[in-house]
N, C-alpha and C positions, 0 to 999 in steps of 0.2 A: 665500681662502675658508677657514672655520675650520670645522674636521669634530668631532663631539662624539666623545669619548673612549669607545670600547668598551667599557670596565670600569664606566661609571655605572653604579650602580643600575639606572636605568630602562629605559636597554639592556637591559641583564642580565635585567630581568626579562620584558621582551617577548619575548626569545629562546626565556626558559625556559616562555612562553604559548603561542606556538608550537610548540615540540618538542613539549609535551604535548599539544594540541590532534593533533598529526600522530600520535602513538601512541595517543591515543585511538581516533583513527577507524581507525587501518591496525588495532586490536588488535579493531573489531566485526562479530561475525560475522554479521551483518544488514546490509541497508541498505534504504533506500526505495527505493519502485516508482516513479521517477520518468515525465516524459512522453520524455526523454533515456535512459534506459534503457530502456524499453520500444519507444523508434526500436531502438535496437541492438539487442534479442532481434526483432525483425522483420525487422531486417535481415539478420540469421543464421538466420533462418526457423527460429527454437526454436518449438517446439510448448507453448504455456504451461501445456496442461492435465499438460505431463508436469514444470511447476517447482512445489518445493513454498513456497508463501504463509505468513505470517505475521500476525497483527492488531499492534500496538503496542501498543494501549490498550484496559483493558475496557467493556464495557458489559450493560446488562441489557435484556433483550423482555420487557414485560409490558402483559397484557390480562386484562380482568374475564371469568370465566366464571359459569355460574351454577353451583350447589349441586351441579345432578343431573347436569352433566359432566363426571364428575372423571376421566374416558378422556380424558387428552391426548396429543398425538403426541412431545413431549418438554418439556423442562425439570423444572420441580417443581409443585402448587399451594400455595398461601400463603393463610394468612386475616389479611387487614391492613385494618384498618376497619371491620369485618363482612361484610369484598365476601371470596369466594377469588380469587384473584389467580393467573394461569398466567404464570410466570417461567422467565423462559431464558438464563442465564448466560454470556457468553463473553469468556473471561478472557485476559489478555493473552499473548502468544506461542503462543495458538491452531492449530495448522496448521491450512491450508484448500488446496480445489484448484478450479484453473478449471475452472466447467461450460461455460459460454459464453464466449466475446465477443459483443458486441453494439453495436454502433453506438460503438464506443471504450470500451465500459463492461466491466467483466468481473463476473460475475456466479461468485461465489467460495462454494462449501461449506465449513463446519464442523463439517459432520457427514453419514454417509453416507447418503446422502436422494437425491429428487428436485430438478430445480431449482426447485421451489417454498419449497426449504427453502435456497435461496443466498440472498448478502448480495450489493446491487449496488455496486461501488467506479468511480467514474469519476476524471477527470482535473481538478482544482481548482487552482486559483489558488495560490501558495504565496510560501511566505519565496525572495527574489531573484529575484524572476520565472522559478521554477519551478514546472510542476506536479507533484503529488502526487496517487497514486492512492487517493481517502479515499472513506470509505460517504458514500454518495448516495441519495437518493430514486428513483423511476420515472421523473420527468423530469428527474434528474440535478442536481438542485440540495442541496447538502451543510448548507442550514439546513431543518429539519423535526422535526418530533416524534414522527410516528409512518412506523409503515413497512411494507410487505406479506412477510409470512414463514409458510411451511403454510399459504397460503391465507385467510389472516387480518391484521388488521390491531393493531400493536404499537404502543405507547408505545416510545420509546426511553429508556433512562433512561445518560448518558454518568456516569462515574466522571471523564473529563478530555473537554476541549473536542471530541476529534473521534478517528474513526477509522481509522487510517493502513494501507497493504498493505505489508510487507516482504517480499524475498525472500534465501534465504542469495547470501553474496558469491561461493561457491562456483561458483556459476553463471558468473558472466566470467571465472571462472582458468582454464575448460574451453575457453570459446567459442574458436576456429579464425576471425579476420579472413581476409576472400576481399581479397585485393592485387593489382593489374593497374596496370602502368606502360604510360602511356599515349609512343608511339613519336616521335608528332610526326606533321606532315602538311607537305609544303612544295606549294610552286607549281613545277608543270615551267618551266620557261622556254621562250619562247618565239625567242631572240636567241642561237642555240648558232651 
């Protein structure tokens, strides 16, 4: 059997893909909300509304208001086309905190409000057959255009394809694993 030479080139450089890849991620202090992650803060019965959330990527809420309501509850108003336009900003590495759980959904603030003013993130579909806790609709489907926020209804306008929940890494260097070795069980016998 002929083993290929350690020093090639292409060795070499997959090694040095990996190292980098592994300092990469060991050096980010985020990471995604996965469905695997969020088993294990359940299973350590962390209370989420006390973890603090992230967005990844931004995006913009906007709806036509008319002239005579220029009292909005937040964002800015905007004149684009002749229409004013009530926009609301929410820019990447946002904090947010859990109002709710809901039916596997969390319904996340980014801003101090009611939860009429949360964003809902469920659990999708993702790269390697994981999921990823990303903004969703009311019935939990992550393609849509517009969305319910203050009691109104937005346009979504994404900056990148989709909007992801991160939380700091911080949170598993803390977590306490509950460990129980299991004794074993035998059969008494019956032929003493």
């Amino acid at each position: 059997m002929v083993t290929p030479p350690t020093n090639s080139p292409e060795v070499m450089k997959k090694i040095l893909f990996i190292i980098g890849v592994i300092t990469l991620s060991s050096c980010q202090k985020n990471v995604y909300l996965t469905g695997s992650l969020m088993h294990q803060l359940q299973e350590n019965e962390l209370d989420l509304t006390r973890i603090q959330f992230y967005n990844d990527n931004p995006l913009y809420l906007e709806r036509e208001v008319p002239s005579s309501d220029a009292n909005i509850k937040s964002g800015k108003v905007v004149f684009k086309n002749g229409r004013y336009i009530n926009r609301i900003a929410l820019e990447k590495n946002t904090p947010g905190v859990v109002q709710i759980e809901n039916n596997g959904h969390l319904m996340i603030a980014f801003e101090k409000s009611n939860e009429e003013s949360s964003l809902r993130f469920g659990p999708v579909a993702g790269e390697k057959g994981e999921y990823f806790y990303q903004l969703v609709d009311t019935q939990g489907n992550p393609m849509f255009s517009r969305i319910d926020y203050e009691g109104s209804k937005y346009l979504v306008i994404y900056k990148k394809p989709r909007v992801r929940i991160m939380l700091s890494r911080s949170v598993f260097t803390n977590m306490k694993v509950k460990v129980r070795r299991m004794k074993g069980n035998k059969i008494k016998s019956q032929f003493k």
